[in-house]
N, C-alpha and C positions, 0 to 999 in steps of 0.2 A: 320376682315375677318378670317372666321376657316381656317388650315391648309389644309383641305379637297379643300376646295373650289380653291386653286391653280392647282389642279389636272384637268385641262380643255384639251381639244384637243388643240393640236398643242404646250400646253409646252413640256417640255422636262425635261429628268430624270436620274440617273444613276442609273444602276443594276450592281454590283457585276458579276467578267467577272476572271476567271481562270488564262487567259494568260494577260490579259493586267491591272487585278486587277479591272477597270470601267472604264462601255462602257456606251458610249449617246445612248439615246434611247428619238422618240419622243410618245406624249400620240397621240394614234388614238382615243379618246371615251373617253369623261370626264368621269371621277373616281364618282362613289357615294357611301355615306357610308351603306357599308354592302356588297359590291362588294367584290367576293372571287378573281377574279383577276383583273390585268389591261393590257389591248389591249397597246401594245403597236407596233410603226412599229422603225427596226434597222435601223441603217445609210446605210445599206447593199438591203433594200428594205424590206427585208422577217419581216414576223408579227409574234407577240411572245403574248400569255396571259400571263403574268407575279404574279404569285402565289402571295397573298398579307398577308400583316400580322398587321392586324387594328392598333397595337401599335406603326408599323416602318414601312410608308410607304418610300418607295424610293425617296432618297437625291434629290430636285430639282435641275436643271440647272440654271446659271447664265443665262442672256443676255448676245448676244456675244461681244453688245458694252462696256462691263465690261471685255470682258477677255483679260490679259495682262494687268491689271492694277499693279502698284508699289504698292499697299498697299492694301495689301488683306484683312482689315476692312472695307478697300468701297466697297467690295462685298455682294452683295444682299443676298446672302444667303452662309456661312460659313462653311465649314463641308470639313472630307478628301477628296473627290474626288474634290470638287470642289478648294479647297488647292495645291491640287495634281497636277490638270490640267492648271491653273494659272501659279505654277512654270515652268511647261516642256512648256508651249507658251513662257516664257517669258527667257527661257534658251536655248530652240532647234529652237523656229523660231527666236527671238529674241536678240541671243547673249546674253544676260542680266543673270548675274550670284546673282546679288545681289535684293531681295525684301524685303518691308516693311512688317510685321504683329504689325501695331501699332507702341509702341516705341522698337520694337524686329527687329532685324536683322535677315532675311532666309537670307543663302547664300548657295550655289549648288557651289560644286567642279568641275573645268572644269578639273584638272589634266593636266596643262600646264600652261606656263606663259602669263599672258593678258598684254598690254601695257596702264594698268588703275592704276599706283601704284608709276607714275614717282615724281618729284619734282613738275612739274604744275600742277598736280591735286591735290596735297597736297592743292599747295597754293588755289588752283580754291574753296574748301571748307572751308579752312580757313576763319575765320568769318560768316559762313552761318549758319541760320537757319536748321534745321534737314529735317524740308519737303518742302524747296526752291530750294533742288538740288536732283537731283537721287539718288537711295539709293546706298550706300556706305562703308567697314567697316570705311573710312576716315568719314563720317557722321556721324556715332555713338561717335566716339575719338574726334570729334572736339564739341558735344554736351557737354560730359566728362567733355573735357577741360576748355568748356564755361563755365557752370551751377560751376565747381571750382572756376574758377577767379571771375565770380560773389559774388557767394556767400559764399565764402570761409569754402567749405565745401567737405570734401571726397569723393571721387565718385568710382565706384566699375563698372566694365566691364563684366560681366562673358559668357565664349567663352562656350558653352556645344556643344555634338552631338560623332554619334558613331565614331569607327574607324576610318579613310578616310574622314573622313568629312572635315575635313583642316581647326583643331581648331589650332594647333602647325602656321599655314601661317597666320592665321586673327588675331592672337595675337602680330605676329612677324611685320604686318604692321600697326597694333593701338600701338605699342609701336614707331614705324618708325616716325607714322605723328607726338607724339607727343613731337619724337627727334629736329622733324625738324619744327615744330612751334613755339617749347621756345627756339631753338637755338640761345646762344648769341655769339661774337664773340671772348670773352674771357673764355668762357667758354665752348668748345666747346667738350672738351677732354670728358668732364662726360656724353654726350648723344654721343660719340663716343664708351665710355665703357660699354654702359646701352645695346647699341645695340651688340657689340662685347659678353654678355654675352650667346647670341642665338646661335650660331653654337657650343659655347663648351659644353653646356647641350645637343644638340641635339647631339651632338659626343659621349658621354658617356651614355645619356638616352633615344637614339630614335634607330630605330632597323626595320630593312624590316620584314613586317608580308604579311599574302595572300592577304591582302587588301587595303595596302598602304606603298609604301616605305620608306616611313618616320615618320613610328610612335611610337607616345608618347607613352615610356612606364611607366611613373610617372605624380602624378600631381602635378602644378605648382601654385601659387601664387606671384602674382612679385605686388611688391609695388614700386613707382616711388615719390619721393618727389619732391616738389617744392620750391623756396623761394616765398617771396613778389614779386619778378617782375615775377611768374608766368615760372620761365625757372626752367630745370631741376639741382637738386643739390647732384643727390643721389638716392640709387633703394635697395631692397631688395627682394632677393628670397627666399620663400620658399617652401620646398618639400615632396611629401607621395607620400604613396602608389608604392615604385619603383620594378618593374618585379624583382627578385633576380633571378625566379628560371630561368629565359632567362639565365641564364651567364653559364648552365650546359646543358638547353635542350632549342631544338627547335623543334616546328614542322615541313612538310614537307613544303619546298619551303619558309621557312622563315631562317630569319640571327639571328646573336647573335648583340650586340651593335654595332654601325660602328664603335669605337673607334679601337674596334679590328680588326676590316679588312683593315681601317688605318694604324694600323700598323703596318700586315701584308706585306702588300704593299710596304710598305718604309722598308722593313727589309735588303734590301742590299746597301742599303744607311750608310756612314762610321759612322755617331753617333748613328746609331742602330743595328750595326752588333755585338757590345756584349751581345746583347738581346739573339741571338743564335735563333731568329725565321728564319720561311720560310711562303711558302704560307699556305693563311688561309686552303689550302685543307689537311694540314698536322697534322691541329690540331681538336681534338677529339670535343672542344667546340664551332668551328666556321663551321665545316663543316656536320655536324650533321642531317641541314636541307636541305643539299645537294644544297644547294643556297648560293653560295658566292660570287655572285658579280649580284649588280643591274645594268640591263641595262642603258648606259645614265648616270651612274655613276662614276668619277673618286677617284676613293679608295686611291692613292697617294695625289694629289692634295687637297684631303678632311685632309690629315693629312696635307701639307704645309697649306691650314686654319687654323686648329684646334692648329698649331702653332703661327698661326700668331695672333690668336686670346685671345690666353695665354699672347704672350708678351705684345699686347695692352693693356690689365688688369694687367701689372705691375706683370704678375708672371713668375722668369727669367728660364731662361736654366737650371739650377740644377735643380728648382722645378718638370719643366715637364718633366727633367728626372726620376724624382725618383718618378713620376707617370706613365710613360711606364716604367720602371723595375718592378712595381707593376702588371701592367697589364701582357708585357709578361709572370712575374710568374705563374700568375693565369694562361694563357694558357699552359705553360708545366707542371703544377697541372695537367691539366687536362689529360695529357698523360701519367703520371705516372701507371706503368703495379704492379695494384694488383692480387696477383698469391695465390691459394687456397691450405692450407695445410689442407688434407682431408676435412672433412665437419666441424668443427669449428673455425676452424684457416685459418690466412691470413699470408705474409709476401710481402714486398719489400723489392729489393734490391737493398744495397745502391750503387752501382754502375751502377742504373737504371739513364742513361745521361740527362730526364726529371729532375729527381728529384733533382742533380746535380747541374744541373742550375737554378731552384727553390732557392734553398739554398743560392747557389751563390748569387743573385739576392737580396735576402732577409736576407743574413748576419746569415742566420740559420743553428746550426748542423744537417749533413745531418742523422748523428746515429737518433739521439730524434726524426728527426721529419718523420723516415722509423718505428720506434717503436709505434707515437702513430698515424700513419695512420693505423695503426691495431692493435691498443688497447687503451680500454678507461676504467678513473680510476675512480672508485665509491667508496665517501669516505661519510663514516659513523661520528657517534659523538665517537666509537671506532676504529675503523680503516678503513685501506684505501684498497680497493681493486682493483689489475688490473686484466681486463676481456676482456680477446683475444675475436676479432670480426670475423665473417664470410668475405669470397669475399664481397659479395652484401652488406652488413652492411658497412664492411672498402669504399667499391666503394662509399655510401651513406655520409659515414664520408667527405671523400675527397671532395665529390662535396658542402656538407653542406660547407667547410672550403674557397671554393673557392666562394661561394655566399657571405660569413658574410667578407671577405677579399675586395669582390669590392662595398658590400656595404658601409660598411667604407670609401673605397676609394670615390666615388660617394659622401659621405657625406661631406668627408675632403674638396675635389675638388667646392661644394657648397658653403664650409663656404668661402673659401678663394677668392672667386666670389663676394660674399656678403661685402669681407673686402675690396676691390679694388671698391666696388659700393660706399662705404661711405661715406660723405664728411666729410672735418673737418673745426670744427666750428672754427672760429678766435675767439682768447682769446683779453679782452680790453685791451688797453696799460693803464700800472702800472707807 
């Protein structure tokens, strides 16, 4: 049957709609070819010619006993509207956040917690086939897990979509189920730390933007090993592309890393009162985007996690001190007052109490490091030349100094993740 010939009275169509992106519309008057428009009547009563364009007539309608299906391959006819209108049936009348496209996971961010993510719905898919049970991100990870132990062979998950979309949450529960499926009872420590490594990357690499409070500003690869009996023995993370320049600027209504509002927060608490911070409103790189604090969100309690989630991984007290000394550095960096000596010259002074405490912190001369936040040395294959910088330049220097410092750190903070992830192999008895 041609294309054409589906264009009969009484189907139905979408036309391309301003405010709601597409609208149903039914055919009054089979379409024939050559016809410059098509009669159509709206859901609203009133009748429209609809201007036609022989090469792209208007997307058919499904059947309605097709809509709100789980698996948007058993739809008659395929294409965005009908895509489009599938998900919002199956999300706003439906409750149903998760659909099939094939062997693809759509999942619609509801932006709250559902009670679909417990211990018995784990086990409820455990062992199941992929299209025996609702769709699910626990569907796809117990597929993973199967087609592995099967056939003992690699398998690869990959979370895509924009901003908000809540690839950082469906990551965070495909690594949950597949904690809690190989879970032995001796072993139970190493899918406690695989999990535990989630809230401390998200403390240092996730950050309120306008579009979602919790997101990823790097990307992730996490690799999870197995032995022979199929239980976890081991994970590896790895990481690109991370925001640097967040740690100097924001836009409006977004934050800098939560790490720092963390611990902000906690700064009158007695093992972080030598940090010399106060609230994030005080510092130049958290309060920028005029948003320091997300609704719904507990910024102290987010640092006793991010504590608690350090120790779990086997990294003690010194360590994540001398990872908040690093950090509040970087925040009184950023408050350090560069003052313009006419138009080519800069100076601080070393008696500026940011930069003070900088020092302190970092075990650095505060002379050296007031000399070369306004100036930089250019050294040839005959000599070496210092060349005093402007305000804007030295401002530019400082904030350069303060991204390649928490980059670092972020990296440091990674490996040492990665080495708490490892297992070690037992050597044979000699």
């Amino acid at each position: 049957m041609a294309v054409a010939e589906l264009y009969t009275q009484y189907n139905r169509v979408w036309i391309p709609d301003p405010e709601e992106v597409w609208k149903s519309a039914e055919i009054a008057k089979d379409y024939r070819v050559g016809d410059k428009v098509l009669r159509l009547l709206l859901e609203d009563g009133t009748e429209l010619d609809y201007p036609l364009d022989p090469e792209s007539l208007p997307p058919l309608r499904n059947p309605d006993i097709l809509v709100g299906e789980n698996d948007l391959t058993a739809l008659s006819y395929l294409h965005e509207p009908a895509v489009l209108h599938n998900l919002r049936i199956r999300f706003a009348e439906s409750k149903l956040i998760y659909t099939y496209s094939g062997i693809i996971l759509v999942a619609m961010n509801p932006y709250k917690q559902l009670p679909i993510y417990g211990d018995a719905i784990i086990h409820a898919y455990s062992g199941q086939n992929m299209g025996d049970m609702d769709p699910h991100i626990f569907a796809v990870a117990e597929e993973a897990y199967k087609q592995m132990a099967r056939n003992n062979k690699n398998q690869s998950i990959i979370v895509s979509g924009e901003s908000g979309a809540g690839k950082t949450v469906s990551a965070r529960y495909a690594m949950r189920y597949f904690a809690t499926v190989s879970k032995s009872s001796s072993n139970s420590q190493v899918e406690e730390k695989v999990l535990a490594s989630n809230p401390i990357t998200e403390a240092v690499g996730n950050a309120k933007t306008t579009r979602n409070d919790n997101s990823s500003r790097f990307g992730k690869y996490m690799e999870i090993s197995f032995d022979e009996k199929n239980q976890i023995i081991g994970a590896n993370m790895r990481t690109y592309l991370l925001e640097k320049s967040r740690v100097v600027f924001q836009s409006e209504n977004e934050r800098n890393y939560h790490i720092f509002y963390q611990l902000c927060a906690s700064s009158q608490q007695s093992e972080f009162q030598h940090l010399k911070l106060g609230s994030a409103e005080e510092f130049n790189y958290t309060r920028m985007g005029g948003s320091t604090v997300i609704e719904g969100v507990n910024d102290r309690a987010g640092m006793v996690e991010t504590q608690k989630t350090f120790a779990l991984l086997g990294l003690k007290e010194d360590f994540q001190m001398d990872v908040f000394q690093i950090l509040a550095a970087i925040l009184h960096l950023g408050n350090v007052q560069i003052t313009a000596l006419g138009s080519e010259r800069s100076t601080v002074s070393e008696a500026d109490s940011h930069l003070q405490v900088f020092c302190e912190l970092l075990c650095l001369e505060r002379g050296k490091v007031a000399q070369w936040l306004c100036n930089r040395k250019i050294v040839t294959t005959s000599e070496t030349v210092v060349k005093p910088m402007t305000r804007p330049q030295a401002a530019n220097a400082r904030d350069a100094l303060a991204k390649k410092i928490y980059a670092h750190l972020f990296d440091f903070i990674v490996e040492r993740i990665n080495q708490a992830l490892q297992f070690s192999v037992l050597k044979p008895l000699m």
